[in-house]
Structure formats: structure tokens, C-alpha cells
Jmol script that loads the backbone (N, CA, C; Angstrom):
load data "model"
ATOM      1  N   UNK A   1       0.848  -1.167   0.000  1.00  0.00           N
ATOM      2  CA  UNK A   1       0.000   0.000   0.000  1.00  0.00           C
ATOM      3  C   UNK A   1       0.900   1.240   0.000  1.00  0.00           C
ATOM      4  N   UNK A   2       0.578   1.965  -0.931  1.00  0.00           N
ATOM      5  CA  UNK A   2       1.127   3.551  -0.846  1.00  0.00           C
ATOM      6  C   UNK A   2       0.660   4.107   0.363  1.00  0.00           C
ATOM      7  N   UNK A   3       1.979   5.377   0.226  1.00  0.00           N
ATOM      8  CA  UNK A   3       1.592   6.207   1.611  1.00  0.00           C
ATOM      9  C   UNK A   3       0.208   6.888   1.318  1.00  0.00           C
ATOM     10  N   UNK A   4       0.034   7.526  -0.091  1.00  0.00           N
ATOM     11  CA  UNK A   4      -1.040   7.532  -0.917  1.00  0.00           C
ATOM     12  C   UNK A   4      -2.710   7.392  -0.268  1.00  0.00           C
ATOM     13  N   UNK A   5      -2.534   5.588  -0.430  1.00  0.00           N
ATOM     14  CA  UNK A   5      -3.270   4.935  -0.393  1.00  0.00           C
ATOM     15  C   UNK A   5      -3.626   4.841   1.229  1.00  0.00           C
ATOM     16  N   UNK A   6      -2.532   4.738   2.162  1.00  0.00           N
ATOM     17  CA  UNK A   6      -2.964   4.718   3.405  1.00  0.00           C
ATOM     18  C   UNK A   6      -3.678   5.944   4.116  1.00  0.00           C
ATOM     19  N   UNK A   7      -2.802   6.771   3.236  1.00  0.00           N
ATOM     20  CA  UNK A   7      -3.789   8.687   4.013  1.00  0.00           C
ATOM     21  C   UNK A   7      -5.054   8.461   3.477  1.00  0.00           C
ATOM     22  N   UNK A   8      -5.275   7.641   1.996  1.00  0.00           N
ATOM     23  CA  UNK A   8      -6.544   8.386   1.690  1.00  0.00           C
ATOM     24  C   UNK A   8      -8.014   7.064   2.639  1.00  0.00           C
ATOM     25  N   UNK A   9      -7.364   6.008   2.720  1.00  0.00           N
ATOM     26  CA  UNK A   9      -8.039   5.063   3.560  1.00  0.00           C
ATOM     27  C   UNK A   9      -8.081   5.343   5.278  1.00  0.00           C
ATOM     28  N   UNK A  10      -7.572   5.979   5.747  1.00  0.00           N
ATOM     29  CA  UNK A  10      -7.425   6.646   7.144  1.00  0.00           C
ATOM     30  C   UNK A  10      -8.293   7.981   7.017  1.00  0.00           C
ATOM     31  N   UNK A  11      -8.441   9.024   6.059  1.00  0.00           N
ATOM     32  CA  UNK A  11      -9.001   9.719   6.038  1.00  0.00           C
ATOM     33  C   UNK A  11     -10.538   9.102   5.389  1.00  0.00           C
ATOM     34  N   UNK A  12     -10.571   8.042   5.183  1.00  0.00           N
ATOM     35  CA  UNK A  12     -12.188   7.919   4.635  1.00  0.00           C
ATOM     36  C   UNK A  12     -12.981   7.441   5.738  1.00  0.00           C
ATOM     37  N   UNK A  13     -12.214   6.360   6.634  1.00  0.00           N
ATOM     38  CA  UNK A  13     -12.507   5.837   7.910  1.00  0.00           C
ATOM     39  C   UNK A  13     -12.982   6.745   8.806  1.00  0.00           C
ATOM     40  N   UNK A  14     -12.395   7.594   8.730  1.00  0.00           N
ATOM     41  CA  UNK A  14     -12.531   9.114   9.781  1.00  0.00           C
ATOM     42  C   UNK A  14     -14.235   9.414   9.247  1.00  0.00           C
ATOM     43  N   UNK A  15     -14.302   9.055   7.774  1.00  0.00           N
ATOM     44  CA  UNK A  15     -15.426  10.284   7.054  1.00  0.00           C
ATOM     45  C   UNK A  15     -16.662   8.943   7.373  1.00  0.00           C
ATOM     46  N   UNK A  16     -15.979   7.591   7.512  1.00  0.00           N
ATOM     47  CA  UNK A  16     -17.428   6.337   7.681  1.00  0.00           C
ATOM     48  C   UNK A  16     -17.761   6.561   9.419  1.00  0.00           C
ATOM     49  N   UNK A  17     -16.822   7.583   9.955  1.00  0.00           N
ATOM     50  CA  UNK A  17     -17.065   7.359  11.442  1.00  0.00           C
ATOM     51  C   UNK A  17     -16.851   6.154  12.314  1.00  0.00           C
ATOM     52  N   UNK A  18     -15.258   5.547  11.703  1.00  0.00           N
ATOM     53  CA  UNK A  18     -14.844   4.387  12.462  1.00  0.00           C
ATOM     54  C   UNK A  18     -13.160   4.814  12.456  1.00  0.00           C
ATOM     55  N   UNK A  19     -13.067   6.245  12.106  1.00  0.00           N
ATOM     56  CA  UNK A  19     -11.321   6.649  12.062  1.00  0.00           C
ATOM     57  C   UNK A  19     -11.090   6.719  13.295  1.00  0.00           C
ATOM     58  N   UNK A  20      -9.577   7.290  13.404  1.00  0.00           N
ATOM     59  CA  UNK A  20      -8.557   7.929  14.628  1.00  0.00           C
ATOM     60  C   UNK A  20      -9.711   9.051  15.073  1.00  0.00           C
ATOM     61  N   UNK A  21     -10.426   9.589  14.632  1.00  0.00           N
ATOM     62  CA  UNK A  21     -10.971  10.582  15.137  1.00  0.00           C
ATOM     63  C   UNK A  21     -12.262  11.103  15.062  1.00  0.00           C
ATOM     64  N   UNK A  22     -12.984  11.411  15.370  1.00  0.00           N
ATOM     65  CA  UNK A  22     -14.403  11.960  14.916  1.00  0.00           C
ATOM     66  C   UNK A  22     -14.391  13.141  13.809  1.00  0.00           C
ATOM     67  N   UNK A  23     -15.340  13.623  13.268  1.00  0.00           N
ATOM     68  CA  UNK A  23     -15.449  14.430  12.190  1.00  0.00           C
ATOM     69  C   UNK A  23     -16.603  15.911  12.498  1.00  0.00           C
ATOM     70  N   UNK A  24     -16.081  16.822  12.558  1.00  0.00           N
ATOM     71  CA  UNK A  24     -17.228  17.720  12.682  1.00  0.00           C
ATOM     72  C   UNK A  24     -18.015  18.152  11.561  1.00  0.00           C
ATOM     73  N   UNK A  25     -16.994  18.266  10.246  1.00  0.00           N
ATOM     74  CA  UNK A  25     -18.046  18.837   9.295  1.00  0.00           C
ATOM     75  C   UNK A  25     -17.786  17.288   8.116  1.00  0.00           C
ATOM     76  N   UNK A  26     -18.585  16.438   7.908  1.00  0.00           N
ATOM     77  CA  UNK A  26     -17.913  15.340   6.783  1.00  0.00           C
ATOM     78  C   UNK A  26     -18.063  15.457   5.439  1.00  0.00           C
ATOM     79  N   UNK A  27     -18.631  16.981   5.454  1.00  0.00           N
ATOM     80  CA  UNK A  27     -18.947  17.159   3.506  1.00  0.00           C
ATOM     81  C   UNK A  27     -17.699  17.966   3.419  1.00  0.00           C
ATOM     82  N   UNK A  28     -16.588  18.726   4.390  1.00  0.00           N
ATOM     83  CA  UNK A  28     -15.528  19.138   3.928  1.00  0.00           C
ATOM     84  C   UNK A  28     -14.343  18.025   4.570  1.00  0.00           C
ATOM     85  N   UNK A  29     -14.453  17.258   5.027  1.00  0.00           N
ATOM     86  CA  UNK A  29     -13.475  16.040   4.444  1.00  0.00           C
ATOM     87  C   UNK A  29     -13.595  15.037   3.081  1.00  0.00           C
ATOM     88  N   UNK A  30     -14.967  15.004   2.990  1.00  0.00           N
ATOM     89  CA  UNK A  30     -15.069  14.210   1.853  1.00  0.00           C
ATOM     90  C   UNK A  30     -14.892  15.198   0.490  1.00  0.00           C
ATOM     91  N   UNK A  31     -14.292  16.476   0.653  1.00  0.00           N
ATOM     92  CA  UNK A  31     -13.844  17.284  -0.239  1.00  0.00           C
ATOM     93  C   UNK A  31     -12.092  17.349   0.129  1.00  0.00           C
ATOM     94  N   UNK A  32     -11.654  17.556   1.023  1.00  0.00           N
ATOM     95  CA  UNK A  32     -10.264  16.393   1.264  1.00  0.00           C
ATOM     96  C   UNK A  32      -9.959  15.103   0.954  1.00  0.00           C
ATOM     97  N   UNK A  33     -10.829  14.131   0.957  1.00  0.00           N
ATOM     98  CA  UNK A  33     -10.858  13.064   0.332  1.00  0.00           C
ATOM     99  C   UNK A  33     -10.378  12.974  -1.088  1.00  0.00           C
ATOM    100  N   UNK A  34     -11.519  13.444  -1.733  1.00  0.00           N
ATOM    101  CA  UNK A  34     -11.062  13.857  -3.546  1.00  0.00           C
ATOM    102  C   UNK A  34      -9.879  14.976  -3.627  1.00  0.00           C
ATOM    103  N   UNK A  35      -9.601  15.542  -2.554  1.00  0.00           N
ATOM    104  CA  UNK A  35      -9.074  16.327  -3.319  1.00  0.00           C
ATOM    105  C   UNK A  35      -7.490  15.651  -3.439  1.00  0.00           C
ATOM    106  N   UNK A  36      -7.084  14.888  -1.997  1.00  0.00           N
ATOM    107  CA  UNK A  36      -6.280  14.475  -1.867  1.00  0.00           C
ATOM    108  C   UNK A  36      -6.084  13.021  -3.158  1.00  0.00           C
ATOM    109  N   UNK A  37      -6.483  12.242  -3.492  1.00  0.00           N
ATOM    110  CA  UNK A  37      -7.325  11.637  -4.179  1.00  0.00           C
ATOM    111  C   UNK A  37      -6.903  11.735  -5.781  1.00  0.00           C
ATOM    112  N   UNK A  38      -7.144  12.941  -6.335  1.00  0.00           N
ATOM    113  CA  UNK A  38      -6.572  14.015  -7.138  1.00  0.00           C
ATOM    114  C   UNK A  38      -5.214  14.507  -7.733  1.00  0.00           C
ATOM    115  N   UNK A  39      -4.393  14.449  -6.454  1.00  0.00           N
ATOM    116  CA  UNK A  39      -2.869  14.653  -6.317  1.00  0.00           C
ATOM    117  C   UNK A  39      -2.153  13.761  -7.116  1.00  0.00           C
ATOM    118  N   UNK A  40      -1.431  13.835  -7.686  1.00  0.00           N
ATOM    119  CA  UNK A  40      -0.574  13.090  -8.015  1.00  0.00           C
ATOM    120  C   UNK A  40       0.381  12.411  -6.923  1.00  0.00           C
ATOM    121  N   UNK A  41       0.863  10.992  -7.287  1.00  0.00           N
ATOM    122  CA  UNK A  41       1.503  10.255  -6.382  1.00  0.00           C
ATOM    123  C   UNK A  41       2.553  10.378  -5.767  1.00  0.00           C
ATOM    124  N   UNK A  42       3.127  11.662  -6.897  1.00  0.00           N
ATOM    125  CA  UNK A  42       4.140  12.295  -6.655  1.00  0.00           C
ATOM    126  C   UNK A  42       4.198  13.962  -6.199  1.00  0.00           C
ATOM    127  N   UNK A  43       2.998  14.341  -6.093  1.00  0.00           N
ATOM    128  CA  UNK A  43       2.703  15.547  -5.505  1.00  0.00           C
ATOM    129  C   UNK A  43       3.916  15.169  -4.158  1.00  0.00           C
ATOM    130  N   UNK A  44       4.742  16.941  -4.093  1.00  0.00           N
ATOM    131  CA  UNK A  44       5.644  17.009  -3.529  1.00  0.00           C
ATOM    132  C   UNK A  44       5.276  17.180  -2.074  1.00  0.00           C
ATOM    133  N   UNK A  45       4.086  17.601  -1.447  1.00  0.00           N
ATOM    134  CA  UNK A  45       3.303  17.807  -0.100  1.00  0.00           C
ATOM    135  C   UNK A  45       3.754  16.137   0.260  1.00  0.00           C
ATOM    136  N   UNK A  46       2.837  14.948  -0.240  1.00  0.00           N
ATOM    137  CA  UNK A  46       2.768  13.878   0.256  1.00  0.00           C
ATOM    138  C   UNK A  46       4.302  13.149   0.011  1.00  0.00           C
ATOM    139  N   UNK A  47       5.146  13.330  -0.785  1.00  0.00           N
ATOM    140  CA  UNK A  47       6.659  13.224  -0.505  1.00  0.00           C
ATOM    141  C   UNK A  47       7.385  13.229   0.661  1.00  0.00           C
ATOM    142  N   UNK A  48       7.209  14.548   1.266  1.00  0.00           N
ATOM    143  CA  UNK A  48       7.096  14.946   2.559  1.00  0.00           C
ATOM    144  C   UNK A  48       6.496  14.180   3.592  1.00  0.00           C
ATOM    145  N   UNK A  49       5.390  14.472   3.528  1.00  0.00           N
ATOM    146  CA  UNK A  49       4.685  13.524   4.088  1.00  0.00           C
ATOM    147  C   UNK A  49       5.058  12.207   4.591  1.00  0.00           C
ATOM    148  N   UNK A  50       5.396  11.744   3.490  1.00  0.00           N
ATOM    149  CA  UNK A  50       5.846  10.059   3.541  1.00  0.00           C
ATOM    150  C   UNK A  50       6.955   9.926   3.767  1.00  0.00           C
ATOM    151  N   UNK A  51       7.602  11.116   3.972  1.00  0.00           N
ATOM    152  CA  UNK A  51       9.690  11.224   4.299  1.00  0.00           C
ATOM    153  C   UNK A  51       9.466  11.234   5.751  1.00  0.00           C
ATOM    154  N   UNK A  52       8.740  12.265   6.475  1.00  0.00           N
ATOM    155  CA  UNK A  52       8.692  12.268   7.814  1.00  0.00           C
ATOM    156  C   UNK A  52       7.885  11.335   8.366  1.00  0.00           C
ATOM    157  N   UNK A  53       6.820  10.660   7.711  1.00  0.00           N
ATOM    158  CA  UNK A  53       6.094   9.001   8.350  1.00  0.00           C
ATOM    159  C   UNK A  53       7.598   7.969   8.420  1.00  0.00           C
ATOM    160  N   UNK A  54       7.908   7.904   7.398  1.00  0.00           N
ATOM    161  CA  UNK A  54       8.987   7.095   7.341  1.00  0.00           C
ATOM    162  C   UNK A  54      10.369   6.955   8.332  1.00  0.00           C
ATOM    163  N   UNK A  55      10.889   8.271   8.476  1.00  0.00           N
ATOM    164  CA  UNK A  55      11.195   8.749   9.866  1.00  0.00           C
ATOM    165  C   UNK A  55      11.267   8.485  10.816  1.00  0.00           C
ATOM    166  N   UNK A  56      10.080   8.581  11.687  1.00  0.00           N
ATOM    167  CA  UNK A  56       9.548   8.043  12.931  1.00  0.00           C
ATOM    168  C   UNK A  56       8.067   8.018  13.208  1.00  0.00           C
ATOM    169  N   UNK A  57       7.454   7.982  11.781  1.00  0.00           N
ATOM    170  CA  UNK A  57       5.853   8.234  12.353  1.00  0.00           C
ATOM    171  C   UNK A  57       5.126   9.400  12.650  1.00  0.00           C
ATOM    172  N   UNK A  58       5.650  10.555  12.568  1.00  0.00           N
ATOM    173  CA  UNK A  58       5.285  11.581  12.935  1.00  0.00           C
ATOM    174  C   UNK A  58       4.491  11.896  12.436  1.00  0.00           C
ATOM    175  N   UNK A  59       3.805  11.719  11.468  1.00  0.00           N
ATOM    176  CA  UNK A  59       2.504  12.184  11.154  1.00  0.00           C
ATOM    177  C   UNK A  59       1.298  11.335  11.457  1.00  0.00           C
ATOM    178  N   UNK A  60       1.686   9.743  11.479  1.00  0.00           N
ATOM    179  CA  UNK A  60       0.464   9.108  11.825  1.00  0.00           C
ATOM    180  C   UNK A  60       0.665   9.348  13.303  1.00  0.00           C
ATOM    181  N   UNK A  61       1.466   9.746  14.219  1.00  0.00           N
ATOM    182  CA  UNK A  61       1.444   9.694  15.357  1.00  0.00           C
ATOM    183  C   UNK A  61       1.252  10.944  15.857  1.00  0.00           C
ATOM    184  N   UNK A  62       0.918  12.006  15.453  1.00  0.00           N
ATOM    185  CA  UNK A  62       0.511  13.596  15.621  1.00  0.00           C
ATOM    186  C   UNK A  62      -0.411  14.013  16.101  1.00  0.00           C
ATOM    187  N   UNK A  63      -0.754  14.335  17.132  1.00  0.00           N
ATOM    188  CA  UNK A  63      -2.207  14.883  17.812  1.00  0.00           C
ATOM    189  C   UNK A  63      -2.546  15.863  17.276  1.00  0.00           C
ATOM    190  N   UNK A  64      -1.588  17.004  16.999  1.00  0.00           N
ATOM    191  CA  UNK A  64      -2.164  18.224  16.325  1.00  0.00           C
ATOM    192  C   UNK A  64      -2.823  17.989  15.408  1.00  0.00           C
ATOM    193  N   UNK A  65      -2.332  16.758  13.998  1.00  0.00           N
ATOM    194  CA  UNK A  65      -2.492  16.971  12.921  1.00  0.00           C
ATOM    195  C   UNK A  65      -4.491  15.676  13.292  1.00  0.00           C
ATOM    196  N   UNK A  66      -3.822  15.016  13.952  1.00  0.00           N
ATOM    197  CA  UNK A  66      -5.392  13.796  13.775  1.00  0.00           C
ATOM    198  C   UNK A  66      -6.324  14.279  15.162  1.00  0.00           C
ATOM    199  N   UNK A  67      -5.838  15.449  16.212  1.00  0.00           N
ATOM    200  CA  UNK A  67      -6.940  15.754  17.030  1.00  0.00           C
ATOM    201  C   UNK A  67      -7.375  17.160  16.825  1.00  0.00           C
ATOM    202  N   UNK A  68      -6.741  17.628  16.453  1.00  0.00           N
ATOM    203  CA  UNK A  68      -7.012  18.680  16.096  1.00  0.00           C
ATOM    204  C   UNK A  68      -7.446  19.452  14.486  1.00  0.00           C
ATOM    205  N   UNK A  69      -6.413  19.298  13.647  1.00  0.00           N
ATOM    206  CA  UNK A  69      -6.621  19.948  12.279  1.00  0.00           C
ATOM    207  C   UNK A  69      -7.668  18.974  11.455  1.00  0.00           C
ATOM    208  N   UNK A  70      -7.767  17.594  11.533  1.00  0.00           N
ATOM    209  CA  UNK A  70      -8.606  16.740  10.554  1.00  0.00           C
ATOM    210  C   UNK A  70     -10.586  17.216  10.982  1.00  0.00           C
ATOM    211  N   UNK A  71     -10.488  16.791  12.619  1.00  0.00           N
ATOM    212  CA  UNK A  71     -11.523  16.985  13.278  1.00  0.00           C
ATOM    213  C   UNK A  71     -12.478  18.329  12.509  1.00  0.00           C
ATOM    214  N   UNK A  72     -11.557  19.234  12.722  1.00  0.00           N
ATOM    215  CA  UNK A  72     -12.139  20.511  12.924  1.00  0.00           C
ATOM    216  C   UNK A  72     -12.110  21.309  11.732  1.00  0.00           C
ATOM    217  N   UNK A  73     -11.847  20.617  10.739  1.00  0.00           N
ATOM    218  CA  UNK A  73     -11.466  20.821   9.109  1.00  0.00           C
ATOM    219  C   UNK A  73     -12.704  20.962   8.904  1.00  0.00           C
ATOM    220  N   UNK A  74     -13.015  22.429   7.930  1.00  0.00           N
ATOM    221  CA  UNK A  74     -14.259  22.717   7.576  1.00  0.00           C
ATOM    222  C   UNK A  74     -15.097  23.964   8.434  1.00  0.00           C
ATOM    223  N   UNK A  75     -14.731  24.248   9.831  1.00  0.00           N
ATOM    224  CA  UNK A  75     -15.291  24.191  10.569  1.00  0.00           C
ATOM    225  C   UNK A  75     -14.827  25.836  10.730  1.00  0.00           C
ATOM    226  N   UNK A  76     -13.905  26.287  10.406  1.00  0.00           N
ATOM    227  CA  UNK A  76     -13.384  27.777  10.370  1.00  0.00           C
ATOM    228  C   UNK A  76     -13.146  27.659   8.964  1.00  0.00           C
ATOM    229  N   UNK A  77     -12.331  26.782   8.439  1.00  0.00           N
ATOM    230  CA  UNK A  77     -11.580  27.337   7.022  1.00  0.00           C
ATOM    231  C   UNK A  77     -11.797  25.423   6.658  1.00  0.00           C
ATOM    232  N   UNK A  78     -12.013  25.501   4.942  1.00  0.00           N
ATOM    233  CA  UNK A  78     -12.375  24.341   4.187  1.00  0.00           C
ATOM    234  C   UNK A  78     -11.364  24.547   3.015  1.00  0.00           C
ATOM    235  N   UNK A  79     -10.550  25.222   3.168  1.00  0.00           N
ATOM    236  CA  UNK A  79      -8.871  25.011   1.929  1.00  0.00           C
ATOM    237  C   UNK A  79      -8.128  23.576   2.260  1.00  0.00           C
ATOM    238  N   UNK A  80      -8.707  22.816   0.930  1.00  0.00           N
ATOM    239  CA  UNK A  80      -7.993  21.233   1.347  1.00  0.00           C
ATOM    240  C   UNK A  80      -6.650  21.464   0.989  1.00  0.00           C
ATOM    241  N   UNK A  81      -5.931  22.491   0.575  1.00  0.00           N
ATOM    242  CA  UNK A  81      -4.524  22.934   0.170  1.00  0.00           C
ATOM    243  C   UNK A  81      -3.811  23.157   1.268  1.00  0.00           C
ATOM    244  N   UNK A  82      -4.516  24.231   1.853  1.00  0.00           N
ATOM    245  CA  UNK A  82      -4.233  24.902   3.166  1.00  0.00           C
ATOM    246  C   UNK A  82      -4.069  23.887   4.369  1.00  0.00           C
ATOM    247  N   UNK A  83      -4.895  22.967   4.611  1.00  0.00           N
ATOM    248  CA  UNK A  83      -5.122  22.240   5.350  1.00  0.00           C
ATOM    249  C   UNK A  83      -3.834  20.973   5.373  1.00  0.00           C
ATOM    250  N   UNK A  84      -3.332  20.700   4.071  1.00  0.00           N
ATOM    251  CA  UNK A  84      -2.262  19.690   3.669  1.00  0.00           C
ATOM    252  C   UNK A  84      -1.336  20.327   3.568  1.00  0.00           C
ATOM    253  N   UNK A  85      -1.164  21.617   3.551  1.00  0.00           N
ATOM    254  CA  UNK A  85       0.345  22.035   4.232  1.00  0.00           C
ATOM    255  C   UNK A  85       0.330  22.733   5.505  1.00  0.00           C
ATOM    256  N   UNK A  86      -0.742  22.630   6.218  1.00  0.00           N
ATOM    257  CA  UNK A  86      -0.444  22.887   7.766  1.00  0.00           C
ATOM    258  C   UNK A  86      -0.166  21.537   8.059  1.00  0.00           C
ATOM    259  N   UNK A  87      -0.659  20.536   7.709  1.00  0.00           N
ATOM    260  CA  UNK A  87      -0.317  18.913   8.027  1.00  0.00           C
ATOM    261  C   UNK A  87       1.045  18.508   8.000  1.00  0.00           C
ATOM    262  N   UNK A  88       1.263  19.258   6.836  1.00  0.00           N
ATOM    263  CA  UNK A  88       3.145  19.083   6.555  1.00  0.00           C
ATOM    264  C   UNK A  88       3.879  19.783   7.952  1.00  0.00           C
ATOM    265  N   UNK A  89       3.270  21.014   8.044  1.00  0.00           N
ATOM    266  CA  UNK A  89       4.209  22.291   8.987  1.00  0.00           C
ATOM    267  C   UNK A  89       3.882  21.048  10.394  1.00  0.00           C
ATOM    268  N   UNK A  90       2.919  20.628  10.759  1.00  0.00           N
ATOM    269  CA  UNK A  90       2.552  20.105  11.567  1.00  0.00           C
ATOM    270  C   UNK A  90       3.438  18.848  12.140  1.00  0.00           C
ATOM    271  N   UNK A  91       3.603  17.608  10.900  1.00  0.00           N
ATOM    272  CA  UNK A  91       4.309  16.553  10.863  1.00  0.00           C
ATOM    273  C   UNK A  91       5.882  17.295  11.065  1.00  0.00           C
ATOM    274  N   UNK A  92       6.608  18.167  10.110  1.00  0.00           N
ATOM    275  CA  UNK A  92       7.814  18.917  10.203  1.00  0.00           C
ATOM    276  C   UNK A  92       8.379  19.409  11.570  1.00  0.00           C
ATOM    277  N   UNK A  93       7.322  19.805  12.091  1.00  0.00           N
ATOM    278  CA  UNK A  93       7.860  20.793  13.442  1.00  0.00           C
ATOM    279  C   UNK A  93       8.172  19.737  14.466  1.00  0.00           C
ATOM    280  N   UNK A  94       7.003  18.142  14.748  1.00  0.00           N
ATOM    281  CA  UNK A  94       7.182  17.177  15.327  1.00  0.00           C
ATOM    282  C   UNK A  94       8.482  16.499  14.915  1.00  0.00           C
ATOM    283  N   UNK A  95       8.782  16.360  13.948  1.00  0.00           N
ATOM    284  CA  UNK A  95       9.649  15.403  13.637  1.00  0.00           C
ATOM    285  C   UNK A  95      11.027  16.221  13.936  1.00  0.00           C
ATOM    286  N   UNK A  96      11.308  17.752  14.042  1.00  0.00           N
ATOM    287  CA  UNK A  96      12.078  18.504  14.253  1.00  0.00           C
ATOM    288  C   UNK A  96      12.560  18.163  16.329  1.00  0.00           C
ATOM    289  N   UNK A  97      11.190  18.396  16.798  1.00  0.00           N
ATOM    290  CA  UNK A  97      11.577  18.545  18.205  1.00  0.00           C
ATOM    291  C   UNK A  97      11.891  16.987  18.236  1.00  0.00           C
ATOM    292  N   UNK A  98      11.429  15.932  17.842  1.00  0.00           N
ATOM    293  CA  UNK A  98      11.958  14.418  18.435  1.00  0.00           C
ATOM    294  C   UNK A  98      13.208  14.742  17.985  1.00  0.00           C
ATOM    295  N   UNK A  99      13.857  15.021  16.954  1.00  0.00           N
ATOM    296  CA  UNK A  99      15.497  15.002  16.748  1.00  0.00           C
ATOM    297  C   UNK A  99      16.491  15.769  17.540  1.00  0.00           C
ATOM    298  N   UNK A 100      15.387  17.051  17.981  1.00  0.00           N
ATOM    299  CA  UNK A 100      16.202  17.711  19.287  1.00  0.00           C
ATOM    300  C   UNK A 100      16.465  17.107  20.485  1.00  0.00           C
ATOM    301  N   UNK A 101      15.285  16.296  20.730  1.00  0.00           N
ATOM    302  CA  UNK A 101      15.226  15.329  22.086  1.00  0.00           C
ATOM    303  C   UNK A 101      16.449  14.161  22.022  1.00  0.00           C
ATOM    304  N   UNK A 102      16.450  13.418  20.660  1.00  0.00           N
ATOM    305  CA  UNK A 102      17.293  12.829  20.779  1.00  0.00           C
ATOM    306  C   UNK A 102      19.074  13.073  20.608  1.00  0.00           C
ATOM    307  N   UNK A 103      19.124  14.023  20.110  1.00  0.00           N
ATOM    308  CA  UNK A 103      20.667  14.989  20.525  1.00  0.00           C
ATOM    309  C   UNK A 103      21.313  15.214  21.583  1.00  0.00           C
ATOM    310  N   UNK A 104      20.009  16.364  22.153  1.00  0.00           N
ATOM    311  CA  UNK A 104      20.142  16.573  23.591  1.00  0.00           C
ATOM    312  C   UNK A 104      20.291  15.127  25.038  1.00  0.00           C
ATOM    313  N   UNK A 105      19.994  14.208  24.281  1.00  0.00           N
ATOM    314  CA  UNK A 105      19.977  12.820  25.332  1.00  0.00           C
ATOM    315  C   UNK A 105      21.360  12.204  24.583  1.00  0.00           C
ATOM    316  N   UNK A 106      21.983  12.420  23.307  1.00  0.00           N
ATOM    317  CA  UNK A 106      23.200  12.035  23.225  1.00  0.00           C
ATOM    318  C   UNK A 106      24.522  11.830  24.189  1.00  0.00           C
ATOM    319  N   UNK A 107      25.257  10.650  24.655  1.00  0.00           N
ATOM    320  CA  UNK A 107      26.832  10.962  25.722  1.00  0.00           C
ATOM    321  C   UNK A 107      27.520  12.534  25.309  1.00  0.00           C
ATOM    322  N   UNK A 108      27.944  12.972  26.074  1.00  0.00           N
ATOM    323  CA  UNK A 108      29.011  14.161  26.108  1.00  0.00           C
ATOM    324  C   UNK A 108      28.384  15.065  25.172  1.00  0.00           C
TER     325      UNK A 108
END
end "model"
wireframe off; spacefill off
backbone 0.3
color backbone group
């Protein structure tokens, strides 16, 4: 399975109401859905994406990005663009502080 394929099956789960998370508005995820959907496989957002999953997980393991930004998507602002590169800034900034943590716990 593509990384692709796993965002867009994690995000549909969310939209059948059996995901990581509940859904407040589900006609603007299921416009994330397609839109993501849409992208090419090589769209450079999900590159990313799949560089920092690969990593350490940081994006499937992100509270900001699955308790906060997916949930509530729609709900102030419905830019599925906008929304997939706060996901990036989101996954980025996590995957930034775990590498600080693990430096700072480095010998000498």
C-alpha cells in the first residue's frame, strides 16, 4: 500500500465514522478526500509527508495533525490545500523537536 493509499483510507474511515478521530463537518473532508485523491503520487506535499512518516511516524502519530486539524477541518476554514500544508508544517515541526530530544539525550 502507498503512503497515498494509506492517508486516503485513514481519512475515509474518519469520514465512515470508524477513524482515529471523529469528524465535525464530513462534507468538507469528503472534499479532502477527492481532493487528496486528485494529487498526483508524486505531488511534492505527500513526498514529505511520507519522508517524515517514514522517519519516525510523525505524522500518523501527531495529535495536532489527527486531534485537532482533521476533526475541525471545515469548521473555520475548508482550503484542502491549506489544510495539507499545515499537516506538513505540523508533521515537520514534530519530527524537528523528536530530533532535538534525541541529541540533547546524546553521551558528552
Amino acid at each position: 500500500m502507498t503512503f497515498k493509499e494509506e492517508f486516503l483510507a485513514e481519512l475515509e474511515d474518519c469520514l465512515r465514522g470508524y477513524g482515529a478521530v471523529p469528524v465535525l463537518n464530513p462534507n468538507a473532508l469528503a472534499r479532502l478526500v477527492d481532493f487528496v485523491r486528485r494529487l498526483a503520487d508524486d505531488d511534492p506535499r505527500l513526498r514529505c509527508l511520507e519522508g517524515v512518516d517514514q522517519g519516525s511516524g510523525s505524522f500518523w502519530n501527531n495529535p495536532a495533525v489527527w486531534w485537532e486539524l482533521v476533526p475541525r477541518f471545515g469548521v473555520a476554514s475548508g482550503d484542502c490545500a491549506d489544510l495539507l500544508d499545515r499537516m506538513l508544517d505540523e508533521a515537520i515541526t514534530d519530527e524537528i523537536d523528536v530530533l532535538e530530544m534525541e541529541i540533547r539525550e546524546l553521551p558528552g
